[in-house]
KOLKOL-782004 format. One record per residue (C-alpha): residue in three letters; x, y, z. Coordinates in Angstrom, 3 decimals. Layout:
BAKOL res     east    north       up
BAKOL ALA        X        Y        Z
...
This chain:
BAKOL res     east    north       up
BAKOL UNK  162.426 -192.870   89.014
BAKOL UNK  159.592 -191.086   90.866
BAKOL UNK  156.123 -190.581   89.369
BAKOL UNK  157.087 -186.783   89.657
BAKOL UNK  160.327 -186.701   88.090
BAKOL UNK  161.717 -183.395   86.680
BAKOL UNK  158.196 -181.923   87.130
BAKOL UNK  157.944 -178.480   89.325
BAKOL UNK  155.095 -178.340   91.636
BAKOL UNK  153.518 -175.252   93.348
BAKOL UNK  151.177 -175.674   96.193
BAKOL UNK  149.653 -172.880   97.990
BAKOL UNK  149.478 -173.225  101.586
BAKOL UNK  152.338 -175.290  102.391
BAKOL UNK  153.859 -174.105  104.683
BAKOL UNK  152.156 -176.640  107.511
BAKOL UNK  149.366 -179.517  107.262
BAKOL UNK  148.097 -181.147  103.844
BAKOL UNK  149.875 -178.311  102.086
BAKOL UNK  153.075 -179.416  103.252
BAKOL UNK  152.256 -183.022  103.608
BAKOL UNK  151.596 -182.628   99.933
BAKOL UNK  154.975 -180.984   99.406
BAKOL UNK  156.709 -183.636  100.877
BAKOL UNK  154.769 -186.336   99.123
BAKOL UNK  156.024 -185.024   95.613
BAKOL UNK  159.724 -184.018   96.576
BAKOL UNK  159.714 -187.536   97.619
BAKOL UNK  158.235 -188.377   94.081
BAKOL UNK  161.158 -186.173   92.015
BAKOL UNK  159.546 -183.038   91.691
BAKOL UNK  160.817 -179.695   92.695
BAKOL UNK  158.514 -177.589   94.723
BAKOL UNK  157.475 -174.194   95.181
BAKOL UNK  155.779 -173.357   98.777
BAKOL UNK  153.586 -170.981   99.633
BAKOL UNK  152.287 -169.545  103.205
BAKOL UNK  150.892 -165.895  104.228
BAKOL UNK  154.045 -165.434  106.714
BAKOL UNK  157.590 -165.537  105.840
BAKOL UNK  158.724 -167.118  108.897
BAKOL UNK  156.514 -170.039  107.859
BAKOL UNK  157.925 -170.549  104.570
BAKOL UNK  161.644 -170.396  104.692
BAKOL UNK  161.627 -172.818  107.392
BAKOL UNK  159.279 -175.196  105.587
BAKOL UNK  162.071 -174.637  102.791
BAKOL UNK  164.580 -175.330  104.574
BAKOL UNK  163.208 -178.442  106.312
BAKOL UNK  162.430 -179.647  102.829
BAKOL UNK  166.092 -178.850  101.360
BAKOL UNK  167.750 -180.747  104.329
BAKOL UNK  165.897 -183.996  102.872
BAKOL UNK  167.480 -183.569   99.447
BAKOL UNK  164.661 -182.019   98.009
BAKOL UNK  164.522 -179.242   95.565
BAKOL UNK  162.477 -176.090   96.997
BAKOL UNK  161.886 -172.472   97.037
BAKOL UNK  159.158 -170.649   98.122
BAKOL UNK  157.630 -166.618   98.908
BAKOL UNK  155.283 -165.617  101.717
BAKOL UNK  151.678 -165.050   99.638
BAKOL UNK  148.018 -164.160  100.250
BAKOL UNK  146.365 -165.945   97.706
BAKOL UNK  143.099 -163.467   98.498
BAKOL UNK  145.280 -160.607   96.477
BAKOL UNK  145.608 -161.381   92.879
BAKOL UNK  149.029 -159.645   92.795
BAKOL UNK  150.707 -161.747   95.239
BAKOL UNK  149.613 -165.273   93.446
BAKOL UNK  150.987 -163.222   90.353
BAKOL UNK  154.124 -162.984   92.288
BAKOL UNK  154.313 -166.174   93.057
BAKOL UNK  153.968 -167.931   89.513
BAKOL UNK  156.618 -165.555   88.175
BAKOL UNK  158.775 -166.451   91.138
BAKOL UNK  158.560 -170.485   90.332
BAKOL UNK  158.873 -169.501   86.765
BAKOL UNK  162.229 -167.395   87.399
BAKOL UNK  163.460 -169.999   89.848
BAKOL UNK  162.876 -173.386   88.432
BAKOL UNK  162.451 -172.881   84.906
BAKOL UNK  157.939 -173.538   84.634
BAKOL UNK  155.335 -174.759   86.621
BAKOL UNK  154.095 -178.219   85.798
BAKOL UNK  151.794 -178.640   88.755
BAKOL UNK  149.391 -175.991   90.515
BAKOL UNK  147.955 -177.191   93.887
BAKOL UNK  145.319 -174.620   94.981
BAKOL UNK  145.114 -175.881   98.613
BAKOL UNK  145.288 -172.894  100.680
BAKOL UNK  142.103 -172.425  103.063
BAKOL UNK  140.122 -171.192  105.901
BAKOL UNK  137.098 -171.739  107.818
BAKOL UNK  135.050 -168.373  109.664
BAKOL UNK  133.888 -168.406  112.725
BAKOL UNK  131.429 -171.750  113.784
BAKOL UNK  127.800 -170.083  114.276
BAKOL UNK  124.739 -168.773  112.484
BAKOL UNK  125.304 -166.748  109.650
BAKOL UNK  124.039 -163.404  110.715
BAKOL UNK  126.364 -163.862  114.059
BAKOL UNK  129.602 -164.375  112.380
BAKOL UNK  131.758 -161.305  112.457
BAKOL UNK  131.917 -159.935  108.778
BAKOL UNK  135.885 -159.939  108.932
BAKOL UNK  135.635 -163.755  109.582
BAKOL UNK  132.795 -164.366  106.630
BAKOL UNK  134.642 -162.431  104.165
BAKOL UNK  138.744 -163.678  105.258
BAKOL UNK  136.942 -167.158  103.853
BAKOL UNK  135.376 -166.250  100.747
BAKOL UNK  138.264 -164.067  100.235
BAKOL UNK  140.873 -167.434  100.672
BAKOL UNK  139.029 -170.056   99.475
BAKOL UNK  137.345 -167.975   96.714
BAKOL UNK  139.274 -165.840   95.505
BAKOL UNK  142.209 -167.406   96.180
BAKOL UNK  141.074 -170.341   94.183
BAKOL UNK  139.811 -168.101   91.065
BAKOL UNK  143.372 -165.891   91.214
BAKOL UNK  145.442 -169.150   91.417
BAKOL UNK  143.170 -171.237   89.154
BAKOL UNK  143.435 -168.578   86.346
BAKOL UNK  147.204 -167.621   87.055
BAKOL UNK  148.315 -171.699   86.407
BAKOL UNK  145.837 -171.735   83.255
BAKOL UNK  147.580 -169.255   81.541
BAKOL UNK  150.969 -170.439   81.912
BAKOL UNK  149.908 -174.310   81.320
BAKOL UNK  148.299 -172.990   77.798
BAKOL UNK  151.594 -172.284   75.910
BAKOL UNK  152.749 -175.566   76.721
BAKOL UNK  149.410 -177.297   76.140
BAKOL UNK  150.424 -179.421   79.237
BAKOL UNK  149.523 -178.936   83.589
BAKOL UNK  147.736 -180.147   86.360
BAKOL UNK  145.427 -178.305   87.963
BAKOL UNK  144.308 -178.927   91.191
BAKOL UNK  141.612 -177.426   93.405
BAKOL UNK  140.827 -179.185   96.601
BAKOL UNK  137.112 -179.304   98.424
BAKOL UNK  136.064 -179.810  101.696
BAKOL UNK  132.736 -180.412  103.674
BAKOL UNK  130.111 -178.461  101.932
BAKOL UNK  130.833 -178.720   98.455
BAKOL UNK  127.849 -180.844   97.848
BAKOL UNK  125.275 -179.853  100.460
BAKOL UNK  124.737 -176.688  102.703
BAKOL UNK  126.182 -177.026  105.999
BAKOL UNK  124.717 -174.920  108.701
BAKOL UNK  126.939 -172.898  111.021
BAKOL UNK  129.685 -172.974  108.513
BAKOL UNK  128.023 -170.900  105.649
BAKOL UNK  131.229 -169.165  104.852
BAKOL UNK  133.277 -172.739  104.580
BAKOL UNK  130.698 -174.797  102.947
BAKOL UNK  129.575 -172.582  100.457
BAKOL UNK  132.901 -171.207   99.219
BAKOL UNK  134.019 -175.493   99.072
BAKOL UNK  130.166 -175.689   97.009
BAKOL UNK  131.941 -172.549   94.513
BAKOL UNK  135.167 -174.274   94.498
BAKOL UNK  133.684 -177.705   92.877
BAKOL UNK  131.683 -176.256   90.259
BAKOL UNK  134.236 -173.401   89.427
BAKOL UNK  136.962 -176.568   88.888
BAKOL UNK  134.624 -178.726   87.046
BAKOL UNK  133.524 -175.629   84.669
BAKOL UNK  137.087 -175.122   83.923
BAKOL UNK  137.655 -179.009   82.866
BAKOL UNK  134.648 -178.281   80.442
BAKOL UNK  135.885 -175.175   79.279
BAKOL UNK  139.801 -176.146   78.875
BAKOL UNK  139.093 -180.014   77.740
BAKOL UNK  140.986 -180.009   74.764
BAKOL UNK  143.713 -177.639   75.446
BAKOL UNK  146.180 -181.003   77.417
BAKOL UNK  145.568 -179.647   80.862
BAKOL UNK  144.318 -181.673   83.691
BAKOL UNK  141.858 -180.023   85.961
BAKOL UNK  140.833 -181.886   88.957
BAKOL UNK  138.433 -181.086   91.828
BAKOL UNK  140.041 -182.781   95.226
BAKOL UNK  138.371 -183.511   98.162
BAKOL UNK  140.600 -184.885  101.214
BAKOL UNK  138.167 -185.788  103.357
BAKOL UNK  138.539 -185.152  107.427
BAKOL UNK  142.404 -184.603  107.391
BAKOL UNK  143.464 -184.634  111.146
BAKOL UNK  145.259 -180.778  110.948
BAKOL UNK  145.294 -177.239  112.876
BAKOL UNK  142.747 -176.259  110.690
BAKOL UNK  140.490 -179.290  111.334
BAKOL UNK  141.522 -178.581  115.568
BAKOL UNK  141.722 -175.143  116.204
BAKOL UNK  138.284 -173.683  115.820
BAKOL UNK  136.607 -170.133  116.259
BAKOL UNK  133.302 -170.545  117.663
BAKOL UNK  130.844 -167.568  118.032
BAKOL UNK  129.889 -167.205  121.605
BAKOL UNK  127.242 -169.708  122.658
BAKOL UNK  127.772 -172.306  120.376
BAKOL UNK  131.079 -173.742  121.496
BAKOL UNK  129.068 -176.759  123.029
BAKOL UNK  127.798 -178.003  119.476
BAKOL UNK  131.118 -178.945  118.699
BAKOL UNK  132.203 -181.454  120.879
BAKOL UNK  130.932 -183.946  119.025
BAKOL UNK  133.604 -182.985  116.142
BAKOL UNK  136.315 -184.697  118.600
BAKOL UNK  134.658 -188.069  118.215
BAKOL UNK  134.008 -187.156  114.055
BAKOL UNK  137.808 -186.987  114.169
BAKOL UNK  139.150 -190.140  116.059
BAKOL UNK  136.452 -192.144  113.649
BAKOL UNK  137.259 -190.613  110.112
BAKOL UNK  139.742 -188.185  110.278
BAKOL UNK  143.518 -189.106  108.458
BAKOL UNK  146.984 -188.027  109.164
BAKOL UNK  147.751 -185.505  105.559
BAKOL UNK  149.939 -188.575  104.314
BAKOL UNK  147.307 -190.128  103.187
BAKOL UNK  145.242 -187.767  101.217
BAKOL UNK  148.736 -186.154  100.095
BAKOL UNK  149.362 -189.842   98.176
BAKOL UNK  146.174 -189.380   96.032
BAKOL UNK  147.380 -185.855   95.620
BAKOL UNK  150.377 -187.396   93.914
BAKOL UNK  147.908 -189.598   91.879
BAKOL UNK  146.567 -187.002   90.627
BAKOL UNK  149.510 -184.931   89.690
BAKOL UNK  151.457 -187.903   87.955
BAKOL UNK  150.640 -189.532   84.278
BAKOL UNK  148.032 -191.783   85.656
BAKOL UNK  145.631 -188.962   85.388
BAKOL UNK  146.773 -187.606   81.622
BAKOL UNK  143.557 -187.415   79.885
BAKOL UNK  141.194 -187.467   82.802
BAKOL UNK  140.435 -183.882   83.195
BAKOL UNK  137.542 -183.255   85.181
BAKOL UNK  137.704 -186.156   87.297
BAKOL UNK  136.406 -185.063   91.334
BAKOL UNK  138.274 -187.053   93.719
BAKOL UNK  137.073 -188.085   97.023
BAKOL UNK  138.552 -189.708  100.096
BAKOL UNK  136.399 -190.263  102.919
BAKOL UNK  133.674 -192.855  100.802
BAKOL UNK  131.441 -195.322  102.676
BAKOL UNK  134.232 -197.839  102.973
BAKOL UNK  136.401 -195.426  105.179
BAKOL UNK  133.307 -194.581  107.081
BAKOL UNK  132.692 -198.067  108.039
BAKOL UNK  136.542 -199.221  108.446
BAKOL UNK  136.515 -196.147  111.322
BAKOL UNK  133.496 -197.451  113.003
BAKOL UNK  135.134 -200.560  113.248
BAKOL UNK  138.269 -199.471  114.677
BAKOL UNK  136.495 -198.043  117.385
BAKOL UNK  134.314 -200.615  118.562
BAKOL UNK  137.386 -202.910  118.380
BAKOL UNK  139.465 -199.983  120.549
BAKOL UNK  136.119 -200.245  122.951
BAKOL UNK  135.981 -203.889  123.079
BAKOL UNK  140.004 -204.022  124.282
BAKOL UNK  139.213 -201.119  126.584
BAKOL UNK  142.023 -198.914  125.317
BAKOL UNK  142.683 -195.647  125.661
BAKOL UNK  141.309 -193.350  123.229
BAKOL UNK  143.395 -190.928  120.998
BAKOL UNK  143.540 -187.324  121.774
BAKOL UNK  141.234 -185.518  119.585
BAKOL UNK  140.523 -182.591  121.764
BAKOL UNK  139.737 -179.249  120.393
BAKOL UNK  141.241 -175.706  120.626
BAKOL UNK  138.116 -173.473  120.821
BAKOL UNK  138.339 -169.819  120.932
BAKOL UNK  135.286 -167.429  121.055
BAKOL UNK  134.277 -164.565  119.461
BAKOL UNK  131.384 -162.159  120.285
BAKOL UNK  128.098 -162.626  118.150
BAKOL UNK  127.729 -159.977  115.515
BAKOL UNK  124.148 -159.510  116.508
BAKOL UNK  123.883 -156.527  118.959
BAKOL UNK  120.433 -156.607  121.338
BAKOL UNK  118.403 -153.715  120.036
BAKOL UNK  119.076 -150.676  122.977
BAKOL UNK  115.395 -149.206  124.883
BAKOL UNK  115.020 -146.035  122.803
């Protein structure tokens, strides 16, 4: 029997990457899943690719930024599969890569709006459902920032630094009511949205380096998605307000090893090149009066 069995999942953002790598990893456990993705296109065929393994799945197109659409959702897992067990907040977005002041507004506020709001809508949304039944896992992942400002990714970092202190206020808050709140950081997780990158225009250079960061550290979604399943299952009854990290020192150390082995054998490197794509600097140059 899988750690998961007869449990219904939702994860948010599932539709590709960790979110579906997640997905996978708890079909695979015995749960049934509900996916979630901004396009329709995305999500039935994530669905379907997920049925034709034997699992159980459904899943709606939502923007987790509007509060009526994660709404939607939890009534659609409810009407579907009977409750929700499991609520994996995981959808996310970075704005462009730049100075603060440069980065288009519609880029600054698309990540709050995601990873901010979409965390608060979703967060709230799975707390009262998991009340009544005094039972739930709640699960809000982090990302770079959430425990030091990063520059050039203001809009990223901070919302991540909101995210972990929104999650472990909740723990404090709902300690004795039998759900499990969890703050989840996956480390470097080797995806589009680790890849493809908006850059405002002139700093595309500075992030080269971010192809080596992700042959040394970075891990295919399996791996992260496992602890993901850790933290859904019974190990973790009890334990709300545990924050969960992946990329520690030893991880850190085991990729600089690989690579100076890969250097001493002279072998090829891994492709870890980047898809860049510019944007115009929202700072105009003042025009002669």
């Amino acid at each position: 029997m899988g750690a998961l069995e007869g449990k219904v999942a939702l994860i948010t953002g599932s539709s590709r990457g960790l979110g579906l790598a997640i997905a996978q990893a708890y079909a695979r456990e015995g749960a049934a899943v509900v996916l979630a993705a901004r396009t329709v296109e995305a999500v039935e065929q994530a669905v379907r690719d997920l049925r034709q393994t034997g699992a159980q799945a459904s899943g709606i197109p939502c923007n987790v930024g509007e509060h009526a659409q994660v709404e939607a959702l939890a009534d659609h897992a409810v009407e579907t599969l009977g409750r929700i067990d499991i609520w994996v907040n995981n959808a996310g977005v970075s704005s462009a890569y730049g100075p603060t002041a440069a980065v288009p507004w519609e880029s600054f506020e698309n990540a709050v709006r995601t990873n901010i709001f979409g965390t608060y809508y979703g967060s709230v949304t799975a707390i009262r459902r998991f009340l009544p039944q005094r039972s739930g896992k709640l699960i809000n992942l982090l990302g770079r920032g959430d425990r030091e400002p990063v520059r050039f990714q203001n809009a990223y970092a901070s919302s991540k630094s909101w995210v972990r202190s929104f999650t472990l206020a909740l723990a404090q808050e709902y300690e004795a009511s039998g759900i499990g709140i969890f703050a989840f950081n996956p480390g470097l997780v080797d995806t589009d949205l680790l890849r493809q990158v908006t850059a405002v225009e002139g700093y595309e250079a500075r992030l080269k380096p971010l192809s080596m960061v992700i042959r040394l550290w970075a891990n295919p979604p399996e791996i992260p998605a496992e602890k993901a399943v850790w933290l859904a299952s019974s190990a973790t009854d009890g334990k709300t307000g545990l924050t969960v990290r992946i990329l520690g020192r030893r991880q850190m150390m085991s990729g600089l090893a690989r690579e100076v082995w890969r250097l001493l054998r002279r072998a090829p490197a891994p492709d870890t090149s980047l898809k860049i794509t510019s944007v115009p600097s929202a700072i105009r140059e003042r025009q002669p009066q």
